[in-house]
N, C-alpha and C positions, 0 to 999 in steps of 0.2 A: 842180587835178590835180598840183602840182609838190607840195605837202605830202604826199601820197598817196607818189608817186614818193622822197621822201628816208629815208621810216620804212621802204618796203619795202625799202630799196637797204640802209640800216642793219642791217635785218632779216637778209637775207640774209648781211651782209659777218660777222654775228656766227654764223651759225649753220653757215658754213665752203662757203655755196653761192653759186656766182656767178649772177648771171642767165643766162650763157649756161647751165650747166648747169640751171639751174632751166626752161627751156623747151624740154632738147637731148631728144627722143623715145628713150627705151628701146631698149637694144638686146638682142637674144637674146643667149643665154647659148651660146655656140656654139665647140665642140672639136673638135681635130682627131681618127681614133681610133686614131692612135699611144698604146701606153702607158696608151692608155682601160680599168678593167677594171671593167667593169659591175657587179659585187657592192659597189663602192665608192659608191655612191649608195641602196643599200639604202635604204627609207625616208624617204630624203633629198630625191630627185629624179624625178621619171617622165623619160625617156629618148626622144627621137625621132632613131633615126638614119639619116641618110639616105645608100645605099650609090648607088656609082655610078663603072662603068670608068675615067670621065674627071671632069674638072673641066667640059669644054665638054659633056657631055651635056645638049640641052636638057631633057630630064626634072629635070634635077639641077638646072640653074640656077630653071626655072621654080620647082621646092622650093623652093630657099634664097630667094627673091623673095618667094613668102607667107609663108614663114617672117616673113622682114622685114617685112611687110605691117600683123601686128598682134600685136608681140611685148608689153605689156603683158599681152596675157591667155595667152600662153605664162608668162611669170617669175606671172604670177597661179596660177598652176597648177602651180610648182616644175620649168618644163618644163628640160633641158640638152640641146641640137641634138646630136651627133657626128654628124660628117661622114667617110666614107671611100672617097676614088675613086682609090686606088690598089690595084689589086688585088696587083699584084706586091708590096705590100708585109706582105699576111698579116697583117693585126690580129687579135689574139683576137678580139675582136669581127665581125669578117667570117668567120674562121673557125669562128666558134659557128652563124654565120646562110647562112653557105654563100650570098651571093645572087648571083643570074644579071643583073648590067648593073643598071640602078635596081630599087632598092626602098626603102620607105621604112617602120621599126620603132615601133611605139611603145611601151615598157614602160613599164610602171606602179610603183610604190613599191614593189610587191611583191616585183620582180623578174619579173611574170609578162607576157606577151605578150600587148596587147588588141589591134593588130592588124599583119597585112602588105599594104601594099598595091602593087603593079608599078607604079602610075601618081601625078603630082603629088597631094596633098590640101590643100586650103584648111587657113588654119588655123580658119577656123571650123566644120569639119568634126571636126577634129582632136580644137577642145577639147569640141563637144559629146561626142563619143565618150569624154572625160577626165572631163567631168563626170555622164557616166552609170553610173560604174563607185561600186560598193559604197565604197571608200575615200574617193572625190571627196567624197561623199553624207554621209560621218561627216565629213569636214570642214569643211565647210560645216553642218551640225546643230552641229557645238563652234564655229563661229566666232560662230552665229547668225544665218545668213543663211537 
């Protein structure tokens, strides 16, 4: 076992990743939506944002929790969280969507809106809905999956 353990340790020390980092779990890719302006991700990123009065809304916290839950298939899917629960502070982005206490957005590469929903959504929920849209569907056909 210790041969195994020196090549990988080598392994790693050369290719600039430590072990702790080689084991540390994915984190979502997650913005405040200060200064957030949605056209800048064009094609780049689909968009899930989650609006809410407060930080302590449990609606909000319960989100950011699945969020956390199973972020590899969120960055698998080119996902970026924006977060905004301050209302007084009028994000373009809250002012595009106008929402009333939690909601939670999810745009697509397109720019276009696949859905709104008032209530928490799993992220497995989330990504089948990600992966049922026309663009998902060409990426996956050019990856060859």
């Amino acid at each position: 076992m210790t041969r195994i353990a020196i090549p990988l340790a080598m392994l790693l020390a050369g290719s600039g990743v430590t072990a702790a980092t080689a084991t540390e779990p994915p984190v979502p890719d997650i913005r405040p939506a200060t200064g957030v302006v949605a056209e800048d991700f064009l094609w780049r990123s689909r968009l899930i944002v989650v609006f809410a009065d407060s930080q302590d809304d449990p609606r909000f916290v319960t989100q950011m929790e699945l969020l956390h839950d199973r972020p590899a298939r969120l960055a698998e899917r080119d996902v970026v969280v924006i977060t905004d629960t301050d209302p007084a502070a009028r994000s373009d982005i809250r002012v595009a969507f106008r929402p009333r206490g939690f909601m939670l957005v999810l745009i697509g590469k397109d720019g276009a809106i696949l859905l709104r929903k008032p209530f928490p959504w799993d992220t497995r929920e989330i990504t089948r809905s990600i992966d049922k849209t026309p663009f998902r569907q060409r990426e996956l056909d050019s990856a060859g999956r």
